[in-house]
C-alpha positions in Angstrom: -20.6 12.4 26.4 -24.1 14.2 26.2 -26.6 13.6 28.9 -30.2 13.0 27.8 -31.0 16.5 28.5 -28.0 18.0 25.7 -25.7 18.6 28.6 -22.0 18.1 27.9 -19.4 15.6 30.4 -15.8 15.1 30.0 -15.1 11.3 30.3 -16.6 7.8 29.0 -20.4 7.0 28.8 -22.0 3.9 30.8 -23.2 1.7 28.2 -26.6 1.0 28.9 -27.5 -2.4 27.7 -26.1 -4.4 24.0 -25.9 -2.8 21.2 -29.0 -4.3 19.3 -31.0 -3.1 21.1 -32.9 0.1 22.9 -31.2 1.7 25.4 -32.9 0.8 29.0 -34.4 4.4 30.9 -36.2 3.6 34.0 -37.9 5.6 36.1 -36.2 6.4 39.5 -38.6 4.9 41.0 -38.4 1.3 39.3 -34.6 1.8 39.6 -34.6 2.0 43.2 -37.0 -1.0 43.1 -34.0 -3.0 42.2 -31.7 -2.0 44.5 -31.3 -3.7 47.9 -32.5 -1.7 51.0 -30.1 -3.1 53.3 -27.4 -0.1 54.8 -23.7 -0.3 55.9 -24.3 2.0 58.7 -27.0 -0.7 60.6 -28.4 -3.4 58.3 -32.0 -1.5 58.4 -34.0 -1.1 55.3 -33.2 2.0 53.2 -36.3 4.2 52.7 -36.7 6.2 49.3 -39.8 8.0 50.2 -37.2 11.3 50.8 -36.1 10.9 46.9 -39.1 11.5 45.4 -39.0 15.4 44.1 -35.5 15.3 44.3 -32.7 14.8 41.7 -30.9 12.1 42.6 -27.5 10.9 42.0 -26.4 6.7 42.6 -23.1 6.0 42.4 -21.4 2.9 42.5 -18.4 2.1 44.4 -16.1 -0.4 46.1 -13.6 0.3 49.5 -10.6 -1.2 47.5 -11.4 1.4 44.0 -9.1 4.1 44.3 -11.1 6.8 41.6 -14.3 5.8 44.0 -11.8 7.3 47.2 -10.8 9.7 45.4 -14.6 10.9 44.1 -16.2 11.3 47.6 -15.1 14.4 48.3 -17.4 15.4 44.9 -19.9 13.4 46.2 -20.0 15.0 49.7 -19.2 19.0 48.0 -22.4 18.4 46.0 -24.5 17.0 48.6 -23.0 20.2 50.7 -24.1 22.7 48.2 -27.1 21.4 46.6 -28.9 19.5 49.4 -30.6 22.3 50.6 -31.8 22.7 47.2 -33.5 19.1 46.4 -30.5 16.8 45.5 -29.6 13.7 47.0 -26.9 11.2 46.9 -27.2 7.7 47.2 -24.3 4.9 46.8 -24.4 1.0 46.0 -21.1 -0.8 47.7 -20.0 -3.3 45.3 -17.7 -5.0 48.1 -18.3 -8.6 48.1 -17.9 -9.1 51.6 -20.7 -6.4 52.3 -21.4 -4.9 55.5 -18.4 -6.5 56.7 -15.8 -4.2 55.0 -18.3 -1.3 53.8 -20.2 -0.5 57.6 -16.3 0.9 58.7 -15.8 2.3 55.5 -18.9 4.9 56.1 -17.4 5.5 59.6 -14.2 6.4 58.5 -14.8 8.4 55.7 -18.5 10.4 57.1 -20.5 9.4 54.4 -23.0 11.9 54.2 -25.2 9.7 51.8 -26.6 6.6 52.5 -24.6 3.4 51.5 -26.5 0.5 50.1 -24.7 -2.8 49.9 -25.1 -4.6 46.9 -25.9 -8.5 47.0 -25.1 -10.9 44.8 -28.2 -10.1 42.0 -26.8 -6.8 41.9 -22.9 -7.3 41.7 -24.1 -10.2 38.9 -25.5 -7.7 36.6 -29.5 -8.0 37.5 -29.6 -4.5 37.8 -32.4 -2.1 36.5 -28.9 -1.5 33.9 -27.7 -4.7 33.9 -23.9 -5.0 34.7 -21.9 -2.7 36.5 -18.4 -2.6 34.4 -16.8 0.1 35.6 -16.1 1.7 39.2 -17.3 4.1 40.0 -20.6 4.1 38.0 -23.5 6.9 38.2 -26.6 7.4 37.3 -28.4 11.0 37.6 -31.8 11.5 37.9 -33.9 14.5 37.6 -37.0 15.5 40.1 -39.3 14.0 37.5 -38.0 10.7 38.0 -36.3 10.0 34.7 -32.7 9.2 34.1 -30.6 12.3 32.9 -27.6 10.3 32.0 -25.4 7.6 33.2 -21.5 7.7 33.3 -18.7 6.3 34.7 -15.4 7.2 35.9 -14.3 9.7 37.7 -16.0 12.8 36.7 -14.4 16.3 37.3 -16.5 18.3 40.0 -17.9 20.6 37.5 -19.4 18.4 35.1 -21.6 17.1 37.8 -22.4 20.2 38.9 -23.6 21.2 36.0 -25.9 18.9 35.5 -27.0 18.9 38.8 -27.7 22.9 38.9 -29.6 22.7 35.5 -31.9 19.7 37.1 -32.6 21.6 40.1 -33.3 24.6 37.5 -35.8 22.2 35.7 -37.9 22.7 38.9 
């Protein structure tokens, strides 16, 4: 898969929308719109102020996906080595029983990043993207607010790092 930017990934591309038409790109800012604000840690509204300036990447997983277990440790190296540097994670819990299951999750497993849970719009497919088919799902975007490329699967470590390293690079 290429990113918008001519990078290259290993793995399968996110379809972005059907196939007679454009492909959606939003704006971070709209995408975030459509996200809910509420937190697995304590229920209080998520603030994106801290993304803007930042590349950003929102990943979507579930406490019963095995690849989304198995990817946190990328998620929490990258937010270790490139945090410092203008990147953030965010995650969307696709968990239908919410902050129920996901609030422990984040507990047990130190989530670095805040975890959004999803509600029933987003776990629908009313999403900035529409449906989310595949677990876990991301979608990068650079400090300029535009979407660099969406993916999902799991993704090996470098991949994402390159693309995060030649975002930051963009400036």
């Amino acid at each position: 898969m290429i990113s918008r930017r001519g990078l290259v990934l290993s793995g399968p591309a996110l379809l972005l929308g059907c196939s007679h038409g454009r492909l959606s790109s939003p704006q971070l800012a709209s995408f975030i719109g459509s996200l809910p604000f509420e937190t697995a840690d304590d229920g209080l509204g998520f603030s994106v102020n801290g993304l803007q300036g930042r590349v950003v990447l929102i990943t979507f997983i579930a406490t019963w996906c095995f690849p989304c277990l198995a990817d946190l440790v990328t998620i929490k190296r990258l937010a270790s080595l490139y945090g410092a540097r203008g990147f953030s994670n965010v995650l969307v819990g696709m968990d239908l029983e919410g902050r129920r299951v996901l609030e422990p999750f984040a507990k047990e497993y130190q989530l670095d990043a805040p975890l959004l849970v999803a509600d029933d719009r987003i776990r629908s497919g009313n999403s900035a993207f529409g449906a989310i088919r595949e677990l876990p799902s991301r979608l990068l975007f650079g400090r300029d607010g535009a979407l660099v490329v969406a993916f999902s699967g799991v993704t090996p470590f470098q991949d994402l790092a390159r693309l995060v390293e030649a975002e930051l690079a963009r400036g």
